[in-house]
C-alpha positions in Angstrom: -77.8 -10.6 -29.2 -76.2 -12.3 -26.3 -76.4 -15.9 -27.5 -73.0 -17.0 -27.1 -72.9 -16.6 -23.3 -73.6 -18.6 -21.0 -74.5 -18.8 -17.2 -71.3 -18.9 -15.0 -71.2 -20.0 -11.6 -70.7 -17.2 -8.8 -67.4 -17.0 -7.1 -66.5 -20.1 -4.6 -66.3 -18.0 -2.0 -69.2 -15.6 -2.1 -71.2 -18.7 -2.8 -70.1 -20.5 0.0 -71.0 -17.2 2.4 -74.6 -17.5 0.5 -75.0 -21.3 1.8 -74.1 -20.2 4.9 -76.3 -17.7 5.5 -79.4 -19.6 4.6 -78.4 -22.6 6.8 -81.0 -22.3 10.0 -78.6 -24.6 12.1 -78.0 -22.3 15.2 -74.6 -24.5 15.6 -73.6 -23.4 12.0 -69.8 -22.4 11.8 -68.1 -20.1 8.4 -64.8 -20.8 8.3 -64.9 -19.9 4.4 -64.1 -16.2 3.4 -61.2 -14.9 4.5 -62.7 -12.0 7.1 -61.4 -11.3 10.8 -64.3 -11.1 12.8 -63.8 -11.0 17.0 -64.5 -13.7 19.1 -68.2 -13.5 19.2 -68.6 -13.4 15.6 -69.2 -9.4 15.5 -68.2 -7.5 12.4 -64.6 -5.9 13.5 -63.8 -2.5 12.6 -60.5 -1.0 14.3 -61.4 2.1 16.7 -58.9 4.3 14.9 -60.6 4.0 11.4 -63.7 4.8 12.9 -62.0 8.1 14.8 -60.3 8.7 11.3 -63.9 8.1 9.2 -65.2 10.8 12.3 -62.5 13.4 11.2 -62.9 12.9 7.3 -63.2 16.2 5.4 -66.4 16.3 3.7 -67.1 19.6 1.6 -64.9 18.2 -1.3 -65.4 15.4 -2.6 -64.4 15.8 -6.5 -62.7 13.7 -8.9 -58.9 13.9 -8.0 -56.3 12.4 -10.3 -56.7 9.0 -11.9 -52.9 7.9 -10.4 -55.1 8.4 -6.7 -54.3 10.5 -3.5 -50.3 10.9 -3.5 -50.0 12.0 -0.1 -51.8 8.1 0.4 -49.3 6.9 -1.7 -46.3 8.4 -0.4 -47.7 6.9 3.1 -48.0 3.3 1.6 -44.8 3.6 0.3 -42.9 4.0 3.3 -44.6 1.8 5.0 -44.0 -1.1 3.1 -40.3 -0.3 2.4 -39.4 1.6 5.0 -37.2 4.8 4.4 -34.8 3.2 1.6 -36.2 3.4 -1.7 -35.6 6.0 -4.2 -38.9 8.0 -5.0 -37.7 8.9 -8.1 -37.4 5.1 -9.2 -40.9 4.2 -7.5 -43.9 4.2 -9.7 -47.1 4.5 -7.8 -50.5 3.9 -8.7 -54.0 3.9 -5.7 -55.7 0.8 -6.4 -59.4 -0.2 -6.1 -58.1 -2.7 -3.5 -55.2 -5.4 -3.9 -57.0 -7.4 -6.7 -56.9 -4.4 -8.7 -53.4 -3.7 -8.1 -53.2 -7.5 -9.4 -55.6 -6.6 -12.1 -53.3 -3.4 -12.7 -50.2 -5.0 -12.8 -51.6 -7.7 -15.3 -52.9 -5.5 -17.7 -50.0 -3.2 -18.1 -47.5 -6.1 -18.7 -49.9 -7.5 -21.5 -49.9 -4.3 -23.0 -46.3 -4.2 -22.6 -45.8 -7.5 -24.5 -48.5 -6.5 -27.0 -46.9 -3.3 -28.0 -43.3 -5.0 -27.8 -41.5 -7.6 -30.2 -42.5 -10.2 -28.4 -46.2 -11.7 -29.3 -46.2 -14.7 -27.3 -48.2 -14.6 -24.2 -46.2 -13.3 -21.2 -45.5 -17.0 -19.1 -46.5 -16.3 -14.7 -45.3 -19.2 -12.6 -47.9 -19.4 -9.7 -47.9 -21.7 -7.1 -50.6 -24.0 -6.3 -52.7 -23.7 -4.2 -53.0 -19.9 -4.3 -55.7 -17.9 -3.8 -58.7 -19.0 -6.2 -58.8 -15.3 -8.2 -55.4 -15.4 -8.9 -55.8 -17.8 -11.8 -59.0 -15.4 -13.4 -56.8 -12.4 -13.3 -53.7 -14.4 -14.9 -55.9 -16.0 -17.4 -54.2 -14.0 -20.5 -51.0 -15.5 -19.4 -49.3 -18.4 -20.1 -49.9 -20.1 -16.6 -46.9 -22.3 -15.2 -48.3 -24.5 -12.1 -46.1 -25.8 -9.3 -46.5 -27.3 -6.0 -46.1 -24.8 -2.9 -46.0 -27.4 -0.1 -43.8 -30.7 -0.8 -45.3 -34.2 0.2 -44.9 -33.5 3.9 -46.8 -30.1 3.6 -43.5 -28.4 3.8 -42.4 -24.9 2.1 -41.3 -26.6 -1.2 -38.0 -24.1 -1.5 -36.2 -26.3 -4.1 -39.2 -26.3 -6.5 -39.5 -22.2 -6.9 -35.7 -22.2 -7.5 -36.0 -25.0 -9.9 -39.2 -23.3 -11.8 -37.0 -19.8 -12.1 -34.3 -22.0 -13.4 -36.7 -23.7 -15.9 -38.7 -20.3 -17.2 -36.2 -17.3 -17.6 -37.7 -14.1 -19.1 -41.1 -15.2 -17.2 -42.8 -13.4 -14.0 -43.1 -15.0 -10.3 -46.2 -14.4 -8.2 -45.1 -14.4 -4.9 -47.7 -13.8 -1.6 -46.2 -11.3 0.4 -44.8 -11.5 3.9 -44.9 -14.1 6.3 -48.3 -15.4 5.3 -49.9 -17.5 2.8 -53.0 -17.9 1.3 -53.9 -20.5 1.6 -51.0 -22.5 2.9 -49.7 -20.3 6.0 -46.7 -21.5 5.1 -44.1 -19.1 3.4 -40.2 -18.2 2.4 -37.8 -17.7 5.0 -35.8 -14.5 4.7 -32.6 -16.1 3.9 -34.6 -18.3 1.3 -35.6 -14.8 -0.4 -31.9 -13.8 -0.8 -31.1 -16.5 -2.7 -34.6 -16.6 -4.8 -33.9 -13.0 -5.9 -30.4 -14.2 -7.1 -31.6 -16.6 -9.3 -34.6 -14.7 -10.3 -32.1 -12.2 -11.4 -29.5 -14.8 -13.4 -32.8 -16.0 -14.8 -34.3 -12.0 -15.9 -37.7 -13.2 -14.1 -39.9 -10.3 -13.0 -41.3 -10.9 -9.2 -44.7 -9.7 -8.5 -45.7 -9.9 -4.7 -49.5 -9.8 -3.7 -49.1 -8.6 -0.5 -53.0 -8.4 0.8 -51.7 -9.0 4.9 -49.2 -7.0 6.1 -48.9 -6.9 10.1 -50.8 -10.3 10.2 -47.8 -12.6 10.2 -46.2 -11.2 13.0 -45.6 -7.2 12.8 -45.4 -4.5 10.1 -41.9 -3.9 11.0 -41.3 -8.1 10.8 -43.4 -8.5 7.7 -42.1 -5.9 5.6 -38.5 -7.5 6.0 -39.4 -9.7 3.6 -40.6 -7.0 0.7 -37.7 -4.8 1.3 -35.4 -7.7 0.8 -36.9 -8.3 -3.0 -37.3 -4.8 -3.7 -33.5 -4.2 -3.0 -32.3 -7.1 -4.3 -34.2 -7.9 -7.7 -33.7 -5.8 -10.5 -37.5 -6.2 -11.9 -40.2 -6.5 -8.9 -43.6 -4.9 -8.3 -45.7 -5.3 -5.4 -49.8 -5.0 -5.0 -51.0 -3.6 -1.5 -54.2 -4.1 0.3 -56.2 -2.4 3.5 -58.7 -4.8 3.4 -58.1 -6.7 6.4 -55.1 -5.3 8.1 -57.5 -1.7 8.5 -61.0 -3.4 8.1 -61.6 -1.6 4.7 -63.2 -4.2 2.8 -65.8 -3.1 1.1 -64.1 0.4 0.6 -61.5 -1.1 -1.6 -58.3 0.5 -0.9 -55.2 -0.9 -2.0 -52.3 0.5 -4.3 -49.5 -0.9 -6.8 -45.5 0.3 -6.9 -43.2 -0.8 -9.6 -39.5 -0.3 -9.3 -38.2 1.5 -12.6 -34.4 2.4 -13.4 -35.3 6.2 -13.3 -37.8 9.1 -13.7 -37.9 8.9 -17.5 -39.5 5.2 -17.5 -41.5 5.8 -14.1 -43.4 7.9 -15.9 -43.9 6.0 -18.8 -45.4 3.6 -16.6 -47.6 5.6 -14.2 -49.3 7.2 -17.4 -50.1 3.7 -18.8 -51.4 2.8 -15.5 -54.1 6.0 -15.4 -54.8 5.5 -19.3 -56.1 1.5 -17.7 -57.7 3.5 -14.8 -59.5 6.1 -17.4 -61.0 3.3 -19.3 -62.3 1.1 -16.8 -62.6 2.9 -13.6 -62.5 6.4 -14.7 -61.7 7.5 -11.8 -60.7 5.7 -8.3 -62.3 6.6 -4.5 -60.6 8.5 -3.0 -63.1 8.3 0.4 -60.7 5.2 2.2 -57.5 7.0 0.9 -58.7 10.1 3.0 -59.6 7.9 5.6 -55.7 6.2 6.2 -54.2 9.8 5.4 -55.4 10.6 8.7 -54.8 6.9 10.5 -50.7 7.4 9.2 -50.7 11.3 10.3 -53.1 11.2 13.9 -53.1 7.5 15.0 -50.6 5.6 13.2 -49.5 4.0 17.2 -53.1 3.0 17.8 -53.4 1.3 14.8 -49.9 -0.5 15.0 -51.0 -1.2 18.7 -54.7 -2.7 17.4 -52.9 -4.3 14.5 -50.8 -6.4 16.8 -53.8 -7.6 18.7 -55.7 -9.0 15.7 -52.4 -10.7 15.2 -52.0 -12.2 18.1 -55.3 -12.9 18.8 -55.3 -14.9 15.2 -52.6 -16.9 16.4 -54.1 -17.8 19.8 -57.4 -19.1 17.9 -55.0 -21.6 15.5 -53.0 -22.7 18.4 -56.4 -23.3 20.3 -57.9 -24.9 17.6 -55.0 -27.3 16.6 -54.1 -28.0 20.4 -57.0 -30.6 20.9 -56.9 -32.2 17.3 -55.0 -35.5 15.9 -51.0 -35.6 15.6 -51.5 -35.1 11.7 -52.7 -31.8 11.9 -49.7 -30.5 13.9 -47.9 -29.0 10.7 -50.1 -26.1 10.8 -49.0 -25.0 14.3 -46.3 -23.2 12.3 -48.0 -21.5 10.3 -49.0 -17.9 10.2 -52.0 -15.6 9.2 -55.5 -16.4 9.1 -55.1 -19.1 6.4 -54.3 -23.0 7.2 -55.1 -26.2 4.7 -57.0 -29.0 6.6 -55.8 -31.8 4.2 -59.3 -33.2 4.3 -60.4 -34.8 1.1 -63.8 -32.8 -0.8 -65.7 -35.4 0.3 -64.9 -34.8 4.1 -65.0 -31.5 3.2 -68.9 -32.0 1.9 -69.8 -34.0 5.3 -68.7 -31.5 7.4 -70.9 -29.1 5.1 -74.1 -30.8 4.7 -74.1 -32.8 8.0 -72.4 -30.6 10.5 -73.1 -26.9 8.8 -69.2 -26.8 8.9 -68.8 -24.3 6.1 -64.9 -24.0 4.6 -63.7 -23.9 1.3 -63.4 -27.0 -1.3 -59.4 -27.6 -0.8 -60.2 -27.5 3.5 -59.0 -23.9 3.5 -59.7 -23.1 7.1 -60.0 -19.3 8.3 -58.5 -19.4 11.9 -59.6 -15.8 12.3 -63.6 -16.7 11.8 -63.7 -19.1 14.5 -65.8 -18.0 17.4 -65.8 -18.6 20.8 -68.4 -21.0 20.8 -67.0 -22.9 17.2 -63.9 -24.3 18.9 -65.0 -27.8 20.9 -68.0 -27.9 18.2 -65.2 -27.6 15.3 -63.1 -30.3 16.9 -65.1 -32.6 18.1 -66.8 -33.2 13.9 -63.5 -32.9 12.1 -62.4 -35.8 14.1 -65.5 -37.8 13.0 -65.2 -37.2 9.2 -61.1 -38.3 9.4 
């Protein structure tokens, strides 16, 4: 019955996390998936989710409606844009965590092209590197690749303006706020200005995965940059995730907003969105949506607070890291978020794997936030053996 499939491999990632955890080398470091875990390696979960899971109301818990909770929505909303958006132009949509919202967004605009005069498939410019999934959600597009870094591992500004220029009527995946994954490395916010002008002159639609807000530097900081595309471009979306700025991973809580020109077509778009949810999901969990309810109405200041400690604390373990390491590693002292690029070749990449159960991704993608107190000398003293 089945005789045309075959055997894929499992994710990079998750099989990289397997690896690990069968290595018996007591020195063994994970560097790999992209989790914050606190200096001792410990699972971290932020005290106010676990008062908020402690105060969850637990006599009902029913289907609700396939858009998701809208008193979580209205929540998200304003704390990604603030207090200057039109509600009445926002389309929202709860999301079974920010690769759904990518998922989401993905599958309405195929529909959209399907249904519409044009039968082409829908062209994404997407940045390379990016994060691995990006290019399995995407698949069904026509996929325009571009280097994100130049050749001195710089933001590569002129190349996204050039790529708008080259692909009008296309969309542009951006990664949202001052983070990068899995570069660090990101626009400035008088770069996004202009990129929103030409996007504009060129009709491209700007989609921004935004999976990290408050890990750059603030909420308040990071969010400049989404409020800046939402006001200036005249199509945009954005994907939202709690995974690891509220330590909801495996509860999967994320959401996607669309700017519209007005009720009539917000509508339009939030009942495609819960006809997709009806016939995959069915219905979405509303559990973590309950959860952050009460975190934004009874400890929104503790968790800003806590937030801003994982922050800095993420930056403290790259600038520890990078401190004792050759010259050539000194571009990613600039960089922000959990996320940094190496530059070591596969095969470095491999020894540091097989000799020195040194576990990162393929491409050197190092996760600053998994490094423990005891990884750091240990860390330094065997990538400077395999350069």
């Amino acid at each position: 019955m089945f005789e045309s499939l075959q055997k894929l491999q499992i994710d990079p990632i998750f099989a990289l996390m397997q690896q690990y955890e069968r290595d018996e080398n007591p020195q063994k470091v994970n560097v790999g998936i992209g989790i914050y875990r606190d200096i001792k390696g410990k699972p971290f979960v932020f005290d106010c989710i676990k008062k908020a899971i402690g105060c969850v109301r637990n006599n009902n818990f029913e289907y609700e409606s396939m858009g998701g909770n809208q008193q979580f929505l209205a929540h998200t909303a304003k704390l990604f844009l603030g207090e200057d958006f039109d509600s009445e132009k926002l389309s929202l949509q709860q999301a079974c965590g920010g690769t759904h919202a990518c998922r989401l967004f993905a599958d309405l605009y195929l529909r959209n092209n399907i249904l519409g005069s044009v039968k082409n498939k829908p062209k994404i410019l997407l940045s390379t590197p990016s994060w691995g999934n990006h290019f399995g959600i995407f698949k069904d597009f026509e996929v325009v690749k571009f280097s994100h870094l130049d050749e001195n591992k710089a933001f590569n500004f002129s190349e996204y303006l050039a790529q708008v220029q080259a692909h009008p009527n296309s969309v542009l995946l951006l990664h949202g706020g001052r983070t990068h994954n899995p570069t660090g490395e990101n626009f400035t916010l008088s770069q996004l200005e202009i990129l929103a002008e030409k996007c504009n002159e060129n009709q491209v639609f700007v989609f921004v995965d935004f999976a990290y807000l408050g890990l750059g530097k603030s909420i308040l900081e990071d969010r400049k940059y989404l409020q800046i595309l939402y006001k200036k471009c005249v199509q945009m979306a954005f994907g939202v995730s709690f995974s690891k700025n509220a330590s909801l991973y495996k509860q999967r809580l994320g959401a996607l907003f669309i700017k519209t020109n007005g009720v009539n077509e917000k509508e339009i778009l939030e009942s495609n969105q819960q006809n997709l949810i009806r016939e995959s999901l069915s219905n979405l969990p509303i559990y973590p949506a309950e959860v952050m309810n009460i975190v934004f109405e009874n400890f929104y200041e503790d968790w800003v607070s806590e937030l801003g400690l994982v922050c800095a604390d993420i930056a403290l373990r790259r600038k520890r890291l990078l401190g004792p390491l050759p010259a050539r590693f000194s571009y990613l002292k600039n960089g922000q978020g959990m996320f940094g690029l190496l530059g070591l070749s596969q095969a470095q990449v491999l020894e540091l794997r097989e000799v020195y159960s040194i576990y990162m991704m393929a491409d050197s993608r190092i996760n600053f936030a998994g490094v423990r107190e005891q990884d750091f000398d240990y860390l330094v003293h065997n990538i400077k053996k395999v350069l």
